[in-house]
N, C-alpha and C positions, 0 to 999 in steps of 0.2 A: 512254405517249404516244410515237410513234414518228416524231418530226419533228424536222429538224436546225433548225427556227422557233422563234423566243422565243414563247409563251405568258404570257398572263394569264387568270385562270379564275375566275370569281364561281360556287361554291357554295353554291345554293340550296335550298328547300323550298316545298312550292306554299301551305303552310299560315301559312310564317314573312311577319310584317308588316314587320319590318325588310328583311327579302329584296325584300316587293314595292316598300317603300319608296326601295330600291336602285335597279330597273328604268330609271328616266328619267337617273340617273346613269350607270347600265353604259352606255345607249346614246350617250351624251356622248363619256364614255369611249372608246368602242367608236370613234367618229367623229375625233375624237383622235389616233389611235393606228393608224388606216387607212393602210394600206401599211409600218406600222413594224414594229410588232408581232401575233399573231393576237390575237382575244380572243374568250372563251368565256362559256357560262353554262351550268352541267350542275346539274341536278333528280337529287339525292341521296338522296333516300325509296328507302330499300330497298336500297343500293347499298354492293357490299364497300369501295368506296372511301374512305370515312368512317372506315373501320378503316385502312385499309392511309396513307392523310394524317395517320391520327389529328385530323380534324374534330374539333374540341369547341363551337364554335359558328358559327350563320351569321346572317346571310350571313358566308362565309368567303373570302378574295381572295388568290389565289397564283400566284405567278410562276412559270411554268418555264421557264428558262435552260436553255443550251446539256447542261447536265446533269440528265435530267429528274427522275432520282432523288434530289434535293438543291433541291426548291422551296422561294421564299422567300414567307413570308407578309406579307401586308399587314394591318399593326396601326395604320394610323393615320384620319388624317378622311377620310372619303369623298364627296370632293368629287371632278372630273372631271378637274379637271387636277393635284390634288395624285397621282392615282392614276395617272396619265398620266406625267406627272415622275418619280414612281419607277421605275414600271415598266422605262422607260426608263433610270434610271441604273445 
């Protein structure tokens, strides 16, 4: 990722239920976090990225800071603004 921008990134699959169950929170989220931070959601079927994050499960939610090589994972409730709050601190 090649952006001097904070990122937050929801790591999906089109098959995972938890992922789609996600959906209505990322875009919460997503509205949240407008103008603060970017936020993403990339469909990972197939993708070397999985390897190179080391993905173990999703939906999967990480932060990339000013340093993109060193993202932090989000381990906790996925609620809109709990994930909003972090992101940001």
């Amino acid at each position: 990722m090649k952006s001097n921008k904070i990122w937050i990134v929801d790591f999906f699959t089109s098959w995972c239920d938890g992922c789609k169950e996600l959906v209505p929170v990322w875009k919460k989220t997503a509205k949240l976090l407008e103008g603060v931070i970017k936020v993403a959601a990339l469909n990972i079927e197939g993708k070397e990225i999985v390897n190179r994050l080391e993905i173990k499960n999703i939906p999967h939610i990480m932060v990339f800071g000013l340093d993109k090589e060193k993202p932090e994972v989000y381990k906790a409730v996925k609620e809109p603004e709990d994930i909003a709050e972090w992101a940001i601190s």
